[in-house]
N, C-alpha and C positions, 0 to 999 in steps of 0.2 A: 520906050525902054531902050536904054543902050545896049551896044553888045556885047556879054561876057557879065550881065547884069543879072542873076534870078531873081523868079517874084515867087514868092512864095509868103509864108504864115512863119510868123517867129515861135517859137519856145513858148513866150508868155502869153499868146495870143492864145493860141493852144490849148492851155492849159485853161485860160480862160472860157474860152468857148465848153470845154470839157465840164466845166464848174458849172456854169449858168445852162446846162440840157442837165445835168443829173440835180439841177435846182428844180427845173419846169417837170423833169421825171418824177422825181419826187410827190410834186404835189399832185400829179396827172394821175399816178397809178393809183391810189386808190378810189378816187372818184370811177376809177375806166372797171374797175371791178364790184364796183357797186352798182355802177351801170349792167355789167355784165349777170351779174346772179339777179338784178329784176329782172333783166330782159327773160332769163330760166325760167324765175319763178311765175310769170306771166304766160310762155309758151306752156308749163304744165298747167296752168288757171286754164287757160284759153281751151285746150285738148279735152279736159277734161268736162270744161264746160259743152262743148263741140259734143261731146259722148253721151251726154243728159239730155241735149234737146233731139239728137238722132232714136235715143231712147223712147222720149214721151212725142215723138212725129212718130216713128214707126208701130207706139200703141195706139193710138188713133186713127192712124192710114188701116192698119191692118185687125182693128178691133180684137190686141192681144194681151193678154199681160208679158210685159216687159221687164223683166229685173236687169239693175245693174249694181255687181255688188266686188269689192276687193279679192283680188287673186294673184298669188305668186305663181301658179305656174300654168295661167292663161286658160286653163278648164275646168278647176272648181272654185267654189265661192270660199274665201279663210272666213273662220269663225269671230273674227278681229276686226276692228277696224282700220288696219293699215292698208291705207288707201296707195302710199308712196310704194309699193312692194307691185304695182299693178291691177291692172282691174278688169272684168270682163263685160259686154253685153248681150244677155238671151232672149230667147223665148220661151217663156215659163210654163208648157203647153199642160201641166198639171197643179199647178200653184202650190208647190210648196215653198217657193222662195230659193230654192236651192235648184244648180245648174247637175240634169241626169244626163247620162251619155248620147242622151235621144234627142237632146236639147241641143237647137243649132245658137251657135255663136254669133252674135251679129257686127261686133266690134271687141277686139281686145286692146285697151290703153297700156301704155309704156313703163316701166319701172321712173320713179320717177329719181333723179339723181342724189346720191347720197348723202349730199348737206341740205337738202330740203325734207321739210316732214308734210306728208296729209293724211291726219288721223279725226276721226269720227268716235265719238262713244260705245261701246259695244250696242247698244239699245238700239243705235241709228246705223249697222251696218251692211243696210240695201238701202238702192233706193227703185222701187216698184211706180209702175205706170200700168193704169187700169184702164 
């Protein structure tokens, strides 16, 4: 370079580089968010799957009945199937299905986030291990 010479990016150059990233941006973002809510909706599959075999291992280890059934506020069972509002795991130590204040908790699952749904039929809303 001589001196009294700058090197630098023109005007057009510029503008061009600016053009061809909000081109690749473009097509990038939505695949990256499509990516991103399986990756969500995977980690609440995975948890909640995680929470069903702790369930049916710990009726077998401890020869109990085990319920795990949907709960909004981590210590009783909703009469619903919304599963996505959270959920709890107990020991059912009088079988009625339903979690009593004598009943210890063995795992409480997450609310799960609010553009995903996990709902069950009312008919199917525990699921018990004997």
């Amino acid at each position: 370079m001589s001196p009294g010479k700058e090197a630098g990016a023109t005007l057009l150059e510029l503008v061009y580089s600016i053009s061809l990233a909000a081109v690749l941006l473009g097509f990038g973002a939505p695949a990256l968010i499509e990516f991103t809510q399986r990756n969500r909706m995977l980690a609440h599959y995975q948890l909640l799957a995680t929470h069903i075999r702790l369930a049916r291992t710990t009726a077998v280890y401890e020869q109990r009945r085990i319920v795990m059934c949907p709960s909004a506020d981590q210590a009783t069972c909703l009469s619903t199937g919304d599963w996505h509002k959270g959920w709890i795991v107990f020991r059912d130590t009088n079988s009625n299905r339903d979690r009593d204040p004598e009943e210890a908790i063995l795992r409480v699952g997450a609310r799960v986030e609010r553009d995903l749904s996990l709902t069950t039929p009312v008919s199917r809303r525990r699921i018990r291990f004997m």
